[in-house]
PDB file of N, CA, C and O in Angstrom:
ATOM      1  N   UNK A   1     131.195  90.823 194.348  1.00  0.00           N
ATOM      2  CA  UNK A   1     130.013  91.408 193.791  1.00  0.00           C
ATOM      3  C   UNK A   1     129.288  90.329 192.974  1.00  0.00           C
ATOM      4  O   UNK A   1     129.833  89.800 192.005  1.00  0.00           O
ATOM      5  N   UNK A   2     128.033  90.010 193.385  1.00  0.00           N
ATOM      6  CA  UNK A   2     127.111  89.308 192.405  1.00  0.00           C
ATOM      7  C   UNK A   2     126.745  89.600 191.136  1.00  0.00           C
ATOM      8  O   UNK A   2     126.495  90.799 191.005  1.00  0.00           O
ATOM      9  N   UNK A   3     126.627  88.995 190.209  1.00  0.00           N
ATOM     10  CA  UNK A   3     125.438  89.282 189.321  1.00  0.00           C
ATOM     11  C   UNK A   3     124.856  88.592 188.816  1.00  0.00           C
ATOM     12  O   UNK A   3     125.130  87.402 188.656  1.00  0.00           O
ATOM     13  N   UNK A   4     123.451  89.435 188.258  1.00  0.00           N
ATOM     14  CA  UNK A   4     122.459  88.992 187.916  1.00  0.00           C
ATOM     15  C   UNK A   4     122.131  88.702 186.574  1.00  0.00           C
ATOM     16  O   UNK A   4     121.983  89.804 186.046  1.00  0.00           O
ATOM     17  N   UNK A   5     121.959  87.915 185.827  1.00  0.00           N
ATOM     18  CA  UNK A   5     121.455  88.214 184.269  1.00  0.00           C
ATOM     19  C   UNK A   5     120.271  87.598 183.968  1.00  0.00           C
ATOM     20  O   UNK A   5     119.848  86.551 184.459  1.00  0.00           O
ATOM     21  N   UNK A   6     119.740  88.309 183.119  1.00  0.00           N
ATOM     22  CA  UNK A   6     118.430  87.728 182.571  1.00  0.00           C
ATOM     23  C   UNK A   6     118.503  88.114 181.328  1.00  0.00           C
ATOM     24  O   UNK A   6     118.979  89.191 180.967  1.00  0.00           O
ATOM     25  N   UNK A   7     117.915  87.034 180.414  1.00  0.00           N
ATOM     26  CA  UNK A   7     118.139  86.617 179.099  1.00  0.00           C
ATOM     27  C   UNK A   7     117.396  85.944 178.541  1.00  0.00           C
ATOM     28  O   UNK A   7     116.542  85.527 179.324  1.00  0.00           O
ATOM     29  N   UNK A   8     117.216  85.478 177.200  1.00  0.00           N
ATOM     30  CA  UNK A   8     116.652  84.952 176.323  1.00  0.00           C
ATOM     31  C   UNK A   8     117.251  84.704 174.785  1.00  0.00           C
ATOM     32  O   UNK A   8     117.289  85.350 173.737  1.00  0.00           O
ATOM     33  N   UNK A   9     117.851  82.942 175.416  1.00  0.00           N
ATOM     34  CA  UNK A   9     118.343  82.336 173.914  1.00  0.00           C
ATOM     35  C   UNK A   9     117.626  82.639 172.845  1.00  0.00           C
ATOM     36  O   UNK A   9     116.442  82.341 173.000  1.00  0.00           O
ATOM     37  N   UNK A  10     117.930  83.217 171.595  1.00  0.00           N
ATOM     38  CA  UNK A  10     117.766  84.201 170.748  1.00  0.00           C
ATOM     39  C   UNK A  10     118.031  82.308 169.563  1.00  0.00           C
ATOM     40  O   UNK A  10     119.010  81.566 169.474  1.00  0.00           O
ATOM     41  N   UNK A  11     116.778  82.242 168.981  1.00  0.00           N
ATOM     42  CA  UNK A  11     116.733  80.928 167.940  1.00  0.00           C
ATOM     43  C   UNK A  11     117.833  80.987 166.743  1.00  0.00           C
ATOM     44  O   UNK A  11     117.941  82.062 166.152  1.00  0.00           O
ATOM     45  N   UNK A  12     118.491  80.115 166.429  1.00  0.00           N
ATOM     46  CA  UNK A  12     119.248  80.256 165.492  1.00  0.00           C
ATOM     47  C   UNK A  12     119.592  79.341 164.876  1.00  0.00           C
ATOM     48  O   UNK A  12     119.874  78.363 165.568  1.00  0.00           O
ATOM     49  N   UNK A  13     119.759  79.156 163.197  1.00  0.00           N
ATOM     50  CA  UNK A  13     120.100  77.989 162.564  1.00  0.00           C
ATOM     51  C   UNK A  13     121.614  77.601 162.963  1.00  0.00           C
ATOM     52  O   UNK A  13     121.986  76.429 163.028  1.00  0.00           O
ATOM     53  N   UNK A  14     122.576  78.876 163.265  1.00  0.00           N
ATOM     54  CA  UNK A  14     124.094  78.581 163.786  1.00  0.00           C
ATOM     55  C   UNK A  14     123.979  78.742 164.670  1.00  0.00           C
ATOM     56  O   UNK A  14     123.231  79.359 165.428  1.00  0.00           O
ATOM     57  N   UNK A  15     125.783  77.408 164.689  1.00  0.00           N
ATOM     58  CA  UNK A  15     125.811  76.763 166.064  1.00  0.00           C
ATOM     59  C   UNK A  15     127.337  76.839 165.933  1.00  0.00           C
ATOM     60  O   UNK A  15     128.079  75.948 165.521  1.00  0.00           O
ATOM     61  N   UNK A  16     127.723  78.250 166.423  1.00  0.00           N
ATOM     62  CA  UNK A  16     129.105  78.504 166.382  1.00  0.00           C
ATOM     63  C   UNK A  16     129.701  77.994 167.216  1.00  0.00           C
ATOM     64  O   UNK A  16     130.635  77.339 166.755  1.00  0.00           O
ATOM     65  N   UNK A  17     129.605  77.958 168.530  1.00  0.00           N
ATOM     66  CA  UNK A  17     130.248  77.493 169.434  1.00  0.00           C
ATOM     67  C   UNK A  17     130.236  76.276 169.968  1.00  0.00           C
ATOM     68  O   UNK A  17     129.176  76.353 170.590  1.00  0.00           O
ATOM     69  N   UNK A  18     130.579  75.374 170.145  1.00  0.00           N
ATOM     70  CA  UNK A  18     130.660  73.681 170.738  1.00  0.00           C
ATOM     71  C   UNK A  18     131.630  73.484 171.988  1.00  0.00           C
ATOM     72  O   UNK A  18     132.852  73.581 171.873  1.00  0.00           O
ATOM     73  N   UNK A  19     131.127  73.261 172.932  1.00  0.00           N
ATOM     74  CA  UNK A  19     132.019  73.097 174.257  1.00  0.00           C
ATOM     75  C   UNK A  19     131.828  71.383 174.455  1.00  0.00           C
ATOM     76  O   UNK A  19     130.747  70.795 174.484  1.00  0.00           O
ATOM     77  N   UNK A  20     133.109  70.804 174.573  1.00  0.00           N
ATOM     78  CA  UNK A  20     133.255  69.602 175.284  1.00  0.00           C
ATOM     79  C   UNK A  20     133.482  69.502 176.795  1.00  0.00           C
ATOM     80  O   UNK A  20     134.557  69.567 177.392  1.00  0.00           O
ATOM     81  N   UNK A  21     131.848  69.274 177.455  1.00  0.00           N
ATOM     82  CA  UNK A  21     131.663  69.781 178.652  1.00  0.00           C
ATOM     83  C   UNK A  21     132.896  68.718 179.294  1.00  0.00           C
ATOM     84  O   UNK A  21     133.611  69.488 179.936  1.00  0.00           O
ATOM     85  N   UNK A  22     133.492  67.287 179.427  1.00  0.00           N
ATOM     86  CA  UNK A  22     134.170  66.971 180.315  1.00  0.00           C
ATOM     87  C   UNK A  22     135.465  67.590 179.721  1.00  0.00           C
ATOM     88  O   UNK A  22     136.371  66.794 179.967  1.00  0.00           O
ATOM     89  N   UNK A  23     135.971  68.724 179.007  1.00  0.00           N
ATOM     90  CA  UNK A  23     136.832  69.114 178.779  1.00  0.00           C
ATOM     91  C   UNK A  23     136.914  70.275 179.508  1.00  0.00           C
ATOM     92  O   UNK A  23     138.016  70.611 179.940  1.00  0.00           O
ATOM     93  N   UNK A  24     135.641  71.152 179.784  1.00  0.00           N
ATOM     94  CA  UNK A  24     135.641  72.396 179.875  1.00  0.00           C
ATOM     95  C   UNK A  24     135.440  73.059 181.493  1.00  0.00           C
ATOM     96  O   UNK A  24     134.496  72.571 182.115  1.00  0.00           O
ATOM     97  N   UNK A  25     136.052  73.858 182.029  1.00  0.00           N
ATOM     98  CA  UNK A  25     136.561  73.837 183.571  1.00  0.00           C
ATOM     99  C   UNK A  25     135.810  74.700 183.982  1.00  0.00           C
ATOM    100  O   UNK A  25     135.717  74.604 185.206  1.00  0.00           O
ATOM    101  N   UNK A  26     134.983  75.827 183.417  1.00  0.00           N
ATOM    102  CA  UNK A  26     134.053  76.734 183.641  1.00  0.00           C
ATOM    103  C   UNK A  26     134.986  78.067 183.796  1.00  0.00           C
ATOM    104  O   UNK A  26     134.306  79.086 183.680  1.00  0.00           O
ATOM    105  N   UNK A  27     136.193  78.281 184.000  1.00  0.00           N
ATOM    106  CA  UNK A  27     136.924  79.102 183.594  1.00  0.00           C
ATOM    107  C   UNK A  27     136.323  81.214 183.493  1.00  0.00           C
ATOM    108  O   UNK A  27     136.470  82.311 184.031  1.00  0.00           O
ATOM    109  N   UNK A  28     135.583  80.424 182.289  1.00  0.00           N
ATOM    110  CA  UNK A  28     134.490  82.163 181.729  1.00  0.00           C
ATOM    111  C   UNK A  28     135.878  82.646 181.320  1.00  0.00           C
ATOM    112  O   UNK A  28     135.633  83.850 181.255  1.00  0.00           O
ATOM    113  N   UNK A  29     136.922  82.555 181.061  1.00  0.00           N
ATOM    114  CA  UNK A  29     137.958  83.183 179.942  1.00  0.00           C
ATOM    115  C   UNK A  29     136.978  83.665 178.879  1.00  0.00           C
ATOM    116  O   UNK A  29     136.606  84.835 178.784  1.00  0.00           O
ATOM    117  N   UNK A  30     136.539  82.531 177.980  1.00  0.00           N
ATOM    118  CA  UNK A  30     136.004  83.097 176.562  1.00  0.00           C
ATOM    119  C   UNK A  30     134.919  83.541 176.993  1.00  0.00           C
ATOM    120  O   UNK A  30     134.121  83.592 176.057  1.00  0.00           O
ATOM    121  N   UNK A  31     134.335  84.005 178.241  1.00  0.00           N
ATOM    122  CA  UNK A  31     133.073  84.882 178.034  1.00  0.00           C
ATOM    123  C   UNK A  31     133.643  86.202 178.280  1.00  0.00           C
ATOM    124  O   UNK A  31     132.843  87.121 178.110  1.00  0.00           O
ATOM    125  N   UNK A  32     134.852  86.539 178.645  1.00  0.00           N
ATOM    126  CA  UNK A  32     135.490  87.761 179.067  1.00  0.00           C
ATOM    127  C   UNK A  32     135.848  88.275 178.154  1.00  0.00           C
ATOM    128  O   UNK A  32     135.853  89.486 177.935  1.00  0.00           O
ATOM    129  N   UNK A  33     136.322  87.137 177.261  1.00  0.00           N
ATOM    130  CA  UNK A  33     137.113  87.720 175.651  1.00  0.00           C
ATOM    131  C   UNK A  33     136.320  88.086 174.806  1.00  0.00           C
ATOM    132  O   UNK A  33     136.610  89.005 174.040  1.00  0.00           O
ATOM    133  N   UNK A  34     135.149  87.452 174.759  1.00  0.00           N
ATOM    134  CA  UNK A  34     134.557  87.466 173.667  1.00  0.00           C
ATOM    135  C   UNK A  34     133.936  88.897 173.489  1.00  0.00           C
ATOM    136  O   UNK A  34     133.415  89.549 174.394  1.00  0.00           O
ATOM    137  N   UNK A  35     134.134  89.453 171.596  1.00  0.00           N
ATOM    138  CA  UNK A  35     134.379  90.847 171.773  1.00  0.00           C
ATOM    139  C   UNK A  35     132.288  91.266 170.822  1.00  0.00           C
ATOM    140  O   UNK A  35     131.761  92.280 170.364  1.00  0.00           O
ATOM    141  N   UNK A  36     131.835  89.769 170.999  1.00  0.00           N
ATOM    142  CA  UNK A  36     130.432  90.316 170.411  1.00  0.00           C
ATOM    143  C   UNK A  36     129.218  90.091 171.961  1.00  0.00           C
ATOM    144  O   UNK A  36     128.093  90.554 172.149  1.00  0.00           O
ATOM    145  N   UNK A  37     129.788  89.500 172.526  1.00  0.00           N
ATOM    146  CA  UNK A  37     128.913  89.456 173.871  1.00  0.00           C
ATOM    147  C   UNK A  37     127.935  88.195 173.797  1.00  0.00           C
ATOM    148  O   UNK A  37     126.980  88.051 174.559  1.00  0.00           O
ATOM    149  N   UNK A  38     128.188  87.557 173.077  1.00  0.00           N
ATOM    150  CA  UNK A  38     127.533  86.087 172.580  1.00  0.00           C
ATOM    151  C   UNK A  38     127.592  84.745 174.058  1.00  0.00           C
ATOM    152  O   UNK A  38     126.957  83.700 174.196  1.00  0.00           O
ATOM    153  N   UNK A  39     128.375  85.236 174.712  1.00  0.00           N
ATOM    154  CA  UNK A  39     128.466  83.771 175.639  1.00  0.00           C
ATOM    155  C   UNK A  39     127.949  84.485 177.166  1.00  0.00           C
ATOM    156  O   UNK A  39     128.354  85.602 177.489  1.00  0.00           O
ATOM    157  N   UNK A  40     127.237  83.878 177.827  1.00  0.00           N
ATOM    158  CA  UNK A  40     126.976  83.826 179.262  1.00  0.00           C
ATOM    159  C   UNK A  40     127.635  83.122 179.931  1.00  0.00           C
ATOM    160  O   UNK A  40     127.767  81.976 179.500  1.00  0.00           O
ATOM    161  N   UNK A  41     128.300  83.457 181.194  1.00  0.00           N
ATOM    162  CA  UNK A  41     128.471  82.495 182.322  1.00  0.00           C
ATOM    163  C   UNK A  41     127.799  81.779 182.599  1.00  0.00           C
ATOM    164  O   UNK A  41     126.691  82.287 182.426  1.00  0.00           O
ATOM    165  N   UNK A  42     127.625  80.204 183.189  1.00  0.00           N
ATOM    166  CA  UNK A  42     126.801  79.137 183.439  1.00  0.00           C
ATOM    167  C   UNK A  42     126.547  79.743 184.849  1.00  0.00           C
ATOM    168  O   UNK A  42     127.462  80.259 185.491  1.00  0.00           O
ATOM    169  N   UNK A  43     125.028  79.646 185.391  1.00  0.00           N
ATOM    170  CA  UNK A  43     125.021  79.542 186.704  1.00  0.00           C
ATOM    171  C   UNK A  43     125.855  78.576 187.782  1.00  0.00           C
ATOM    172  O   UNK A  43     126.375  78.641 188.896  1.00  0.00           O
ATOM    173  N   UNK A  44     125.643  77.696 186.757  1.00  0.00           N
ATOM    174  CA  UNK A  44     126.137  76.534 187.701  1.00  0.00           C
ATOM    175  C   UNK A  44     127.567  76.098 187.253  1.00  0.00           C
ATOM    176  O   UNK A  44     127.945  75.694 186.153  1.00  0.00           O
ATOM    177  N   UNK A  45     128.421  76.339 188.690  1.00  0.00           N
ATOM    178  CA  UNK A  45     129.839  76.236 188.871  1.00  0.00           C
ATOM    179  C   UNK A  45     130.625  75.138 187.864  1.00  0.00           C
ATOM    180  O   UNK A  45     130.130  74.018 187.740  1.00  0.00           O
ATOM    181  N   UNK A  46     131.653  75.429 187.270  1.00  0.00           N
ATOM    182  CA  UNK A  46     132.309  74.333 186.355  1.00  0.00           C
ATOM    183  C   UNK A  46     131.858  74.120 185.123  1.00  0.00           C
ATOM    184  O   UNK A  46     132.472  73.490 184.262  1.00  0.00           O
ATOM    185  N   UNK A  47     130.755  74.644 184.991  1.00  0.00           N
ATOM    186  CA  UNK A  47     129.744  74.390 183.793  1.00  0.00           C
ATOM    187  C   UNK A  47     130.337  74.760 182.823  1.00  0.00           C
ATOM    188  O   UNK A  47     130.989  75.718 183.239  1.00  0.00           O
ATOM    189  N   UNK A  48     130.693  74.552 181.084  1.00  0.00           N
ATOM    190  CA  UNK A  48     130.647  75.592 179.822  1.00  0.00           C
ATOM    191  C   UNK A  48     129.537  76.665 180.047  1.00  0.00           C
ATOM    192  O   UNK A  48     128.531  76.368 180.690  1.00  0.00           O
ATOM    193  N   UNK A  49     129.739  78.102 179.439  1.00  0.00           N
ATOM    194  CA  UNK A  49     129.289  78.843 179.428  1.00  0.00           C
ATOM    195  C   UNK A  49     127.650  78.490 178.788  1.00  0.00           C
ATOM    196  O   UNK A  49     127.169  77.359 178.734  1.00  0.00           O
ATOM    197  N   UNK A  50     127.181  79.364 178.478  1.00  0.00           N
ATOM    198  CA  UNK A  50     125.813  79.533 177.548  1.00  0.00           C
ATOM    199  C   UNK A  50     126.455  80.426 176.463  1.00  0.00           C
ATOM    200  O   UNK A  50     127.263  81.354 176.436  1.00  0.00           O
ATOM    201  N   UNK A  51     125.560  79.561 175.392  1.00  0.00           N
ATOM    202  CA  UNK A  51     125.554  80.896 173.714  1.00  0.00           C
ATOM    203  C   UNK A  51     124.424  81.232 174.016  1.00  0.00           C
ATOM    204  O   UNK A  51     123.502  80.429 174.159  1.00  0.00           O
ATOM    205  N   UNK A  52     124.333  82.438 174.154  1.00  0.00           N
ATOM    206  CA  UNK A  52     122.982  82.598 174.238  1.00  0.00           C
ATOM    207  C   UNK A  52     122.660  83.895 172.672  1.00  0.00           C
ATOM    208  O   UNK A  52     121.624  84.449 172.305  1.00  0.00           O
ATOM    209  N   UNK A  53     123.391  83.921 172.392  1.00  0.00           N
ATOM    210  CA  UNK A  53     122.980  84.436 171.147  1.00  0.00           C
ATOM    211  C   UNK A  53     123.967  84.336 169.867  1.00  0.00           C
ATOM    212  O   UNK A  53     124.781  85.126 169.389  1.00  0.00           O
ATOM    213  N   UNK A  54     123.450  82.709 169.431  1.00  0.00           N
ATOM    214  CA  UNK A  54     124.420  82.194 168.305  1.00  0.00           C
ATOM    215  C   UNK A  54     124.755  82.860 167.616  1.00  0.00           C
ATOM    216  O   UNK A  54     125.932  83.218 167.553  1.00  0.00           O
ATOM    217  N   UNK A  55     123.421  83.448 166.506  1.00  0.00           N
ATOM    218  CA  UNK A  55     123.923  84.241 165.436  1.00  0.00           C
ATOM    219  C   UNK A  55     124.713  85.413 165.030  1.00  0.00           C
ATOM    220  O   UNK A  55     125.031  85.769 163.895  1.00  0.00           O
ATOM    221  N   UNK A  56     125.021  86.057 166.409  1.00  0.00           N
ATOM    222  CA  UNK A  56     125.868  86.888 166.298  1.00  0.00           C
ATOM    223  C   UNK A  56     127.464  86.808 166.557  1.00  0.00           C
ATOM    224  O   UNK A  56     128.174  87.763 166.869  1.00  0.00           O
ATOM    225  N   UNK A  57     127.808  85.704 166.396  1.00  0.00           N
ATOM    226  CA  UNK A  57     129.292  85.558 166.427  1.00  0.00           C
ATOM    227  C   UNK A  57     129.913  85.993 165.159  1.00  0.00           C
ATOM    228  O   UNK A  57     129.266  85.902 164.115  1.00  0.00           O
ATOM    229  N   UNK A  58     130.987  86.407 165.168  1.00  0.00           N
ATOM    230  CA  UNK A  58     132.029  86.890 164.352  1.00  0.00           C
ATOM    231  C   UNK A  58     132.845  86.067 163.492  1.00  0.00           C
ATOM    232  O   UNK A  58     133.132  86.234 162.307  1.00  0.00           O
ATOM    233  N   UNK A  59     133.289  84.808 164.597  1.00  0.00           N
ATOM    234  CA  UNK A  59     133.899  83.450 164.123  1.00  0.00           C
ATOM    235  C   UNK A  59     135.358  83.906 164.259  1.00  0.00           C
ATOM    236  O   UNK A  59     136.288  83.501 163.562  1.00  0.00           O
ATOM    237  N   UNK A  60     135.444  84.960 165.423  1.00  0.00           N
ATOM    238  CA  UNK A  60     136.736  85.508 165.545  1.00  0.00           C
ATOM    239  C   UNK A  60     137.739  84.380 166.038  1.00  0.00           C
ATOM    240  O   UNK A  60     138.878  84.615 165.636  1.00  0.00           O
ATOM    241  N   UNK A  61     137.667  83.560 166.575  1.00  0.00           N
ATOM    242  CA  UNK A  61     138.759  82.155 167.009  1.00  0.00           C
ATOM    243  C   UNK A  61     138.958  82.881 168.535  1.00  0.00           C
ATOM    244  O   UNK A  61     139.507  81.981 169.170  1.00  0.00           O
ATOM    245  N   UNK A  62     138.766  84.280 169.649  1.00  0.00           N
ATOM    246  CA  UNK A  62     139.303  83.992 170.344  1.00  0.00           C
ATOM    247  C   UNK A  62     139.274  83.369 171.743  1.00  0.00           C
ATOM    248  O   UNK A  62     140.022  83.259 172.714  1.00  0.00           O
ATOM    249  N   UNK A  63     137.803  82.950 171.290  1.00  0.00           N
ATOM    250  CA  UNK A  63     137.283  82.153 172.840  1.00  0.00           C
ATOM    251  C   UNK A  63     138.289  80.916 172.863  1.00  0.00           C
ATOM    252  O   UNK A  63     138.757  80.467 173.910  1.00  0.00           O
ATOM    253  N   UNK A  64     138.585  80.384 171.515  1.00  0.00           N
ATOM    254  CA  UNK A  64     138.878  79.236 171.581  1.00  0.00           C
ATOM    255  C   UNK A  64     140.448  79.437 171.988  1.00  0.00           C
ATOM    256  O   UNK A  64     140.867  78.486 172.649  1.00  0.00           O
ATOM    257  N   UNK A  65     141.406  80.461 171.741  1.00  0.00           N
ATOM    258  CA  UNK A  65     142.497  80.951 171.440  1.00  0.00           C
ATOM    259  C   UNK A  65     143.270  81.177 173.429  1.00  0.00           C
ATOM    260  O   UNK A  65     144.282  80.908 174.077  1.00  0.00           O
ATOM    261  N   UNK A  66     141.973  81.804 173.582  1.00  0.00           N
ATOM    262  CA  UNK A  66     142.157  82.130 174.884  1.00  0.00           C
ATOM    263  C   UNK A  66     141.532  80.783 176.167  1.00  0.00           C
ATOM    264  O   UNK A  66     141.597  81.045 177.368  1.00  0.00           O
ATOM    265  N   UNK A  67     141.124  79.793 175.810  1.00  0.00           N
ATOM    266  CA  UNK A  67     140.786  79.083 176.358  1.00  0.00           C
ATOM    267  C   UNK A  67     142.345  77.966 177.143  1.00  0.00           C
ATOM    268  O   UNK A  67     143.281  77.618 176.424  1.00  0.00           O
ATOM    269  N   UNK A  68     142.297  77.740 178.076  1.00  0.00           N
ATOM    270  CA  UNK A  68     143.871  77.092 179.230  1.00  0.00           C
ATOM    271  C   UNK A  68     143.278  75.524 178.811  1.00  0.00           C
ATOM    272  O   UNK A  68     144.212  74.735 178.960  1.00  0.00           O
ATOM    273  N   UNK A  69     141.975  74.778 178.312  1.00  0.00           N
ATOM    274  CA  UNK A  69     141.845  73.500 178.578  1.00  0.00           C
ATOM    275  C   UNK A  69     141.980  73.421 176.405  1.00  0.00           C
ATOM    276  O   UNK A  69     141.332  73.998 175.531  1.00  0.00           O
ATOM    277  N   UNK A  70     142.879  72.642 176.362  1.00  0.00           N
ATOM    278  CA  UNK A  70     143.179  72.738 174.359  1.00  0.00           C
ATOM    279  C   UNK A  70     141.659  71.450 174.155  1.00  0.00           C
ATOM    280  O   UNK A  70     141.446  70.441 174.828  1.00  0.00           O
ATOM    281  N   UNK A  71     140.975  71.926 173.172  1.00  0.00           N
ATOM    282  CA  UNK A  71     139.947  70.691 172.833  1.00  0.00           C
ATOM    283  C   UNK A  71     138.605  71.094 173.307  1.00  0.00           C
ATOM    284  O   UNK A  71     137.558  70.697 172.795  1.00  0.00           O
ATOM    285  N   UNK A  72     138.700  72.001 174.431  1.00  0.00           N
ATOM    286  CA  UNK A  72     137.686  71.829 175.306  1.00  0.00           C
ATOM    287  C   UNK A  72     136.003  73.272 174.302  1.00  0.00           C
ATOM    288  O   UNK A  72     134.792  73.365 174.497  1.00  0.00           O
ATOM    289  N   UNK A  73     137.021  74.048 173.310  1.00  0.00           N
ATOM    290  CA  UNK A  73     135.709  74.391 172.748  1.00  0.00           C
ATOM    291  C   UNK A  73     136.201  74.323 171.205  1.00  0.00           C
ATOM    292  O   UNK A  73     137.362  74.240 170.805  1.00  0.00           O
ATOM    293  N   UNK A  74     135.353  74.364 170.666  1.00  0.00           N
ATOM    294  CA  UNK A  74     135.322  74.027 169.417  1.00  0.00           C
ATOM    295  C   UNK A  74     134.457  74.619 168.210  1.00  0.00           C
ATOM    296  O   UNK A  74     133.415  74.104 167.804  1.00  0.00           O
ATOM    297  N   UNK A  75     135.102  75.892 167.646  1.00  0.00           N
ATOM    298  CA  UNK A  75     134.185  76.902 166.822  1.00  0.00           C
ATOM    299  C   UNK A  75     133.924  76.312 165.330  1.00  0.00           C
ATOM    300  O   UNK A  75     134.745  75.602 164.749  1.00  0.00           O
ATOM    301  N   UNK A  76     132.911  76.628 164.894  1.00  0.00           N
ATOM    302  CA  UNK A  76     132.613  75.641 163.661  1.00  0.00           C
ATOM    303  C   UNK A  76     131.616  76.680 162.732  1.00  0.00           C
ATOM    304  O   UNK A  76     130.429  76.963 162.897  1.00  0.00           O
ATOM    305  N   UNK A  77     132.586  77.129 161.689  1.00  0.00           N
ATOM    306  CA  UNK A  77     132.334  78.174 160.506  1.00  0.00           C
ATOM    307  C   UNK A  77     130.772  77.559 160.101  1.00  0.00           C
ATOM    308  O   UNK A  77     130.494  76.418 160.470  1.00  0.00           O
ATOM    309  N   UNK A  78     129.854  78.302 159.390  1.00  0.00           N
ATOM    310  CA  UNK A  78     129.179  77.823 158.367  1.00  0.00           C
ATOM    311  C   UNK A  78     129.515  77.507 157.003  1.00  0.00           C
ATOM    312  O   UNK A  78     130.048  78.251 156.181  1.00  0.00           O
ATOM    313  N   UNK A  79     129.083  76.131 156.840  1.00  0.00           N
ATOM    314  CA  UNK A  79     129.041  75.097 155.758  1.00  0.00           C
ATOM    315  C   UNK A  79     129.702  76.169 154.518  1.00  0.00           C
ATOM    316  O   UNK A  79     130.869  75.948 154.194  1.00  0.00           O
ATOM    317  N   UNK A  80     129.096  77.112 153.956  1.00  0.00           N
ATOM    318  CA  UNK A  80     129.122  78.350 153.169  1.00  0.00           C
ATOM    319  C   UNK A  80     130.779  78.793 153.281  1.00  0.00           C
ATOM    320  O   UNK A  80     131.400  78.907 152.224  1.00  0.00           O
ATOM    321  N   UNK A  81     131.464  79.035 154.558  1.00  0.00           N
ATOM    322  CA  UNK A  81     132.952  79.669 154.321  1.00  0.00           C
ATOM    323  C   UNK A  81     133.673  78.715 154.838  1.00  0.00           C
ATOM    324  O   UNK A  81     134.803  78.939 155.272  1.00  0.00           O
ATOM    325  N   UNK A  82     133.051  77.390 154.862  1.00  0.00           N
ATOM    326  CA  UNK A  82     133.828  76.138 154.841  1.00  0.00           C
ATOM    327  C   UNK A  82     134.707  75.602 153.566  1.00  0.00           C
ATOM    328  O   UNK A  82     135.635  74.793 153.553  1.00  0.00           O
ATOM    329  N   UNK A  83     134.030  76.408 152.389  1.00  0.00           N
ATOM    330  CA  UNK A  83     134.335  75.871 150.923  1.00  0.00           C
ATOM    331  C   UNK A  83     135.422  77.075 150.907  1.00  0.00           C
ATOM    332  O   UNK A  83     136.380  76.827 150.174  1.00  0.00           O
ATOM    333  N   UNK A  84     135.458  78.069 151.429  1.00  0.00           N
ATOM    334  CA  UNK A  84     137.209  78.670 151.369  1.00  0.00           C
ATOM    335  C   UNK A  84     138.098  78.327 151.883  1.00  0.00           C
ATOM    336  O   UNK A  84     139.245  78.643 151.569  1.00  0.00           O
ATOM    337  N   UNK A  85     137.786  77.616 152.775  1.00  0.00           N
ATOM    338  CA  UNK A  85     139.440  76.853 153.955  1.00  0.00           C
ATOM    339  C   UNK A  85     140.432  76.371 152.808  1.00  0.00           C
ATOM    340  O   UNK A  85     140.237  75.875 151.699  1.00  0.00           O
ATOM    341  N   UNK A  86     141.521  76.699 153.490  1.00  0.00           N
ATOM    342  CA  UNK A  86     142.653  75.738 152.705  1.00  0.00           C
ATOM    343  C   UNK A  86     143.212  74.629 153.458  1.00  0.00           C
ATOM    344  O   UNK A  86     144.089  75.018 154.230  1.00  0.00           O
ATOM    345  N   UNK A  87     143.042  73.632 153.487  1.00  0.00           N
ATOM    346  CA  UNK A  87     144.047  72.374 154.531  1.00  0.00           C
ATOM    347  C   UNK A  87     145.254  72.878 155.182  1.00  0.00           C
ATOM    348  O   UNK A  87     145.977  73.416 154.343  1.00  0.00           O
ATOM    349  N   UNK A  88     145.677  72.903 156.199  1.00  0.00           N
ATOM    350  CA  UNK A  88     146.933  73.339 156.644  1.00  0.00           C
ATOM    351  C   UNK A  88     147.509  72.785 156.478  1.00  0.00           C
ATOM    352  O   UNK A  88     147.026  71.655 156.555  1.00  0.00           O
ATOM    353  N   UNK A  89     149.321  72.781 156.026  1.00  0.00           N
ATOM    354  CA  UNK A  89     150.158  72.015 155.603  1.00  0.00           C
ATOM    355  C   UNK A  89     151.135  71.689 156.611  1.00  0.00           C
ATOM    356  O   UNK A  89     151.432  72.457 157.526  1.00  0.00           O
ATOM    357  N   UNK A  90     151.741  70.298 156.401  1.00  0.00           N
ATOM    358  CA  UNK A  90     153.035  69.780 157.256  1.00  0.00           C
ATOM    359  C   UNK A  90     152.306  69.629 158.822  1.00  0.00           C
ATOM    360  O   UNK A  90     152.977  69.248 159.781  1.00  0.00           O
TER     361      UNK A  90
END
């Protein structure tokens, strides 16, 4: 079964999601997982997905969690709940 989507990247100062395209296998795991509807499938085969609507991510970790290639995406909090992290230890 095909489908079709039509859309419109939605402007946003965040930039939750970061794919390292020679990392990333086109897979669509984290567009399946993802539980706010934020990522599109790439038309084009192998591709990282599309954000097509940044600002609504959660910053839930599980695109990245559920992703088979380690490195290949890379979620990145705003600056703002960056100053709560604690360093992980050992």
């Amino acid at each position: 079964m095909k489908r079709e989507f039509e859309f419109q990247i939605i402007p946003s100062s965040a930039r939750p999601i970061r794919y390292d395209s020679s990392l990333c296998i086109g897979c669509n795991r984290c567009v399946n997982i993802c539980q706010v509807d934020i990522l599109l499938p790439n038309p084009e085969k192998g591709k990282p997905p599309i954000v097509g609507y940044p600002g609504e991510c959660y910053y839930c970790g599980s695109c990245v969690m559920v992703c088979p290639q380690k490195g290949a995406i890379k979620l990145e909090h705003p600056l703002m709940n960056q100053a709560k992290f604690i360093p992980k230890k050992g």
